[in-house]
Every structure is written in structure tokens, then in C-alpha cells.
TIZA-145230 format. One record per residue: residue number from 1; x, y, z of N, C-alpha, C in turn. Coordinates in Angstrom, 2 decimals, m for minus. Example, Ala and Ser with C-alpha at 12.3 -4.5 7.8 and 13.67 -1.06 7.14 Angstrom:
BEGIN
   n      nu      nv      nw     cau     cav     caw      cu      cv      cw
   1   13.19   m5.69    7.80   12.30   m4.50    7.80   13.20   m3.30    7.80
   2   12.85   m2.25    7.08   13.67   m1.06    7.14   12.90    0.03    7.87
//
This chain:
BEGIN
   n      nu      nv      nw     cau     cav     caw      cu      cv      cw
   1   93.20  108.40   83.22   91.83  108.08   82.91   91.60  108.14   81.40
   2   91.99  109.00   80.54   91.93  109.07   79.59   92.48  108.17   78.59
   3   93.49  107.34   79.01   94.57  106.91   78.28   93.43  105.46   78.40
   4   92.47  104.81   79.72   91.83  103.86   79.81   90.53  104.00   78.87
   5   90.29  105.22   78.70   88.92  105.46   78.06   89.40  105.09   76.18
   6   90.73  105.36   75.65   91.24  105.57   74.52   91.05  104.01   73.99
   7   91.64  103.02   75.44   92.06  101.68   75.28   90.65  100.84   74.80
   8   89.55  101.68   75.33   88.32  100.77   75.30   87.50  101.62   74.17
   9   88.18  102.62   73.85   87.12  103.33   72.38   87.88  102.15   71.39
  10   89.59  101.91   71.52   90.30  101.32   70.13   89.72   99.33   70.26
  11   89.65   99.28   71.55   89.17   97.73   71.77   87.34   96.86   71.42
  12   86.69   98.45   71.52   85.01   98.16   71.41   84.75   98.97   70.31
  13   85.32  100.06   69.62   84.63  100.68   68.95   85.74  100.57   67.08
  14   86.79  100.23   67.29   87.94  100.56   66.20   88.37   99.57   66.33
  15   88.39   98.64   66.15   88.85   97.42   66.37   89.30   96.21   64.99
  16   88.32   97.44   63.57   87.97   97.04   62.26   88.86   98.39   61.54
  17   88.56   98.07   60.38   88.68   99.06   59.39   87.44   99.89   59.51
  18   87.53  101.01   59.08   86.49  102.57   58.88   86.62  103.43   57.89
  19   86.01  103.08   56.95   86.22  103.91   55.10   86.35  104.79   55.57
  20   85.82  105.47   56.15   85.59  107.32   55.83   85.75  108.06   56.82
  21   86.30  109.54   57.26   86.52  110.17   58.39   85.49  110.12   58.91
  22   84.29  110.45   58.21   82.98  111.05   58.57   82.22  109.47   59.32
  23   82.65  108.92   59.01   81.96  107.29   58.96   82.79  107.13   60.81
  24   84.10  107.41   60.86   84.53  107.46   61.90   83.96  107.95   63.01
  25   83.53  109.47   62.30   83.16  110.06   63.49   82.05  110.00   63.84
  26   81.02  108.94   63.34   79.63  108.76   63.75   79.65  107.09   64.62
  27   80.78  106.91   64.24   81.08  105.21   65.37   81.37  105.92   66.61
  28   82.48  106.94   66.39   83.20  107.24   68.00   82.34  108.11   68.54
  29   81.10  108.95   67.83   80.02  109.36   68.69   79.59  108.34   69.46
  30   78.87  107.98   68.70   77.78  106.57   69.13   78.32  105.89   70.25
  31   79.25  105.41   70.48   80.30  104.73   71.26   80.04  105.82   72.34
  32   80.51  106.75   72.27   80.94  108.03   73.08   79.35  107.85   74.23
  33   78.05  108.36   73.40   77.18  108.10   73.82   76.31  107.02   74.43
  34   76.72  105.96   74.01   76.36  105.13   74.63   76.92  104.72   76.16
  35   78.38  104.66   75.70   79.47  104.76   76.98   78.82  105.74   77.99
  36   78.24  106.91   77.72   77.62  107.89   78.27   76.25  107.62   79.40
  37   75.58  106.82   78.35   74.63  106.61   79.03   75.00  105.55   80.27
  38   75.23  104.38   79.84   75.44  103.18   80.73   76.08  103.80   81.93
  39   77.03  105.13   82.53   77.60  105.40   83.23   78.72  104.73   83.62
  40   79.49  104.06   82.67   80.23  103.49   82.83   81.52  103.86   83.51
  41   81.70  103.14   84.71   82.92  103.60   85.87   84.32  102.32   85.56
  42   85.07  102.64   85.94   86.68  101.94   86.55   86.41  100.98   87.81
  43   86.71   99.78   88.06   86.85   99.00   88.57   88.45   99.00   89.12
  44   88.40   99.64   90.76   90.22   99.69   90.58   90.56   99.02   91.18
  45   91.62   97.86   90.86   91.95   96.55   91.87   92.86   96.85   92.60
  46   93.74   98.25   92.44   95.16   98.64   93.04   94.28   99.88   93.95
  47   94.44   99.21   95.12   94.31  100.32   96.34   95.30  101.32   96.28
  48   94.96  102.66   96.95   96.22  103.70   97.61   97.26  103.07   98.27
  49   96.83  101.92   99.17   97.73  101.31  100.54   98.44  100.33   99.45
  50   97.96   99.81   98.57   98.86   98.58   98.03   99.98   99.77   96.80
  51   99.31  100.89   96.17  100.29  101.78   95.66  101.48  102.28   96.34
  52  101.00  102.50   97.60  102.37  103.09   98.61  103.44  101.70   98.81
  53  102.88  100.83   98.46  104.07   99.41   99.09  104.95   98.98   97.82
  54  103.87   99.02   96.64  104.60   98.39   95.22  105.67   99.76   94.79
  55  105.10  101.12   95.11  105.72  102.00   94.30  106.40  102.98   95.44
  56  106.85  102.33   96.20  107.25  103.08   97.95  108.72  103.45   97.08
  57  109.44  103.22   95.99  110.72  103.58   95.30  110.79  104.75   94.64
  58  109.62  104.56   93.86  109.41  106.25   92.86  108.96  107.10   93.75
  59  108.13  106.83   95.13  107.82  108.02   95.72  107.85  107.93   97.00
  60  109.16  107.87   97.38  109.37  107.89   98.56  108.44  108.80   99.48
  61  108.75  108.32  100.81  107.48  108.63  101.97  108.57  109.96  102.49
  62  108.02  110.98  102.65  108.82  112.54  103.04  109.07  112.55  104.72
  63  110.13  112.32  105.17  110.08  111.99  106.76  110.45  113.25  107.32
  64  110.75  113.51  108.60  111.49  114.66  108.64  112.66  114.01  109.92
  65  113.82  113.69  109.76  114.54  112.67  110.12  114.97  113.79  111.53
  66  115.60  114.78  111.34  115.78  115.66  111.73  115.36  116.80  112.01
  67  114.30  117.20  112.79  113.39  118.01  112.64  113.91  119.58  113.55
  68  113.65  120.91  112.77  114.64  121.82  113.46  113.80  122.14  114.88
  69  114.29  122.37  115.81  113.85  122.72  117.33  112.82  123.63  117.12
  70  112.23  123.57  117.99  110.97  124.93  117.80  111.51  125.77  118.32
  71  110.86  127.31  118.53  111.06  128.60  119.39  111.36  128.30  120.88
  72  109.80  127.30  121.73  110.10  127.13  122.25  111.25  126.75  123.21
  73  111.56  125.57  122.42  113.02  124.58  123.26  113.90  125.47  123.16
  74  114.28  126.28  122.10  115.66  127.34  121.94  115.26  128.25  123.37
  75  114.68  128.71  123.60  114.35  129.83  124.43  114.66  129.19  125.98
  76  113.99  128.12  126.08  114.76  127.57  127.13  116.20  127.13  127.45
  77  117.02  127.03  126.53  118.11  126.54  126.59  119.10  127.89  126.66
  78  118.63  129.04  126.64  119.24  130.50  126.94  119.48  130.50  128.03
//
């Protein structure tokens, strides 16, 4: 989230040159605040369900292929 908020302070707010630190830090307020007000949210086009299919490699699904017997079944098989 942060890394999206950085992309749109350097794309709407820094986008120019800025003489002065101080001069800086009254754009990236302003920005800050305004961004603030409008309530501005993320629009996310990548669902959870479409994340699990594109990225089913980096994070594989945890199965339990082999699962150990319960108490039960052992106890019967005595």
C-alpha cells in the first residue's frame, strides 16, 4: 500500500523540480491532505481467486497428502 501511495505522491505531487526542502515539505503536505480529504481508496482489478491461479507457484496450496490416522482408527486396529 505504501509503495502505491509513494507512486502517486512522485506522479501528482513531484513530478517537477522543488527549490527548497521546506518548499517540499509544504507540496507533500498539501498533497498529503488533500489526498486525505477526498478519501481516496485502491481500485483492485486482481481478485484473491485470480491471485491463487496466476501465483498458485510462489505459494503453493498446503495439502495434507497423507494425513496421520487419528486416536480413534489406531485404537481400533488393536
Amino acid at each position: 500500500m505504501a509503495e502505491i501511495e509513494l507512486s502517486a505522491l512522485v506522479r501528482q505531487c513531484l513530478s517537477r523540480r522543488i527549490g527548497t526542502q521546506e518548499e517540499l515539505k509544504q507540496e507533500v503536505h498539501d498533497w498529503q491532505q488533500q489526498r486525505n480529504e477526498e478519501a481516496i481508496t485502491a481500485h483492485w482489478r486482481f481478485t484473491t481467486a485470480d491471485a491463487r491461479i496466476k501465483l498458485k507457484r510462489l505459494y503453493p496450496f498446503l495439502e495434507k497428502k497423507n494425513p496421520l490416522p487419528s486416536k480413534k482408527s489406531v485404537a481400533k486396529n488393536d
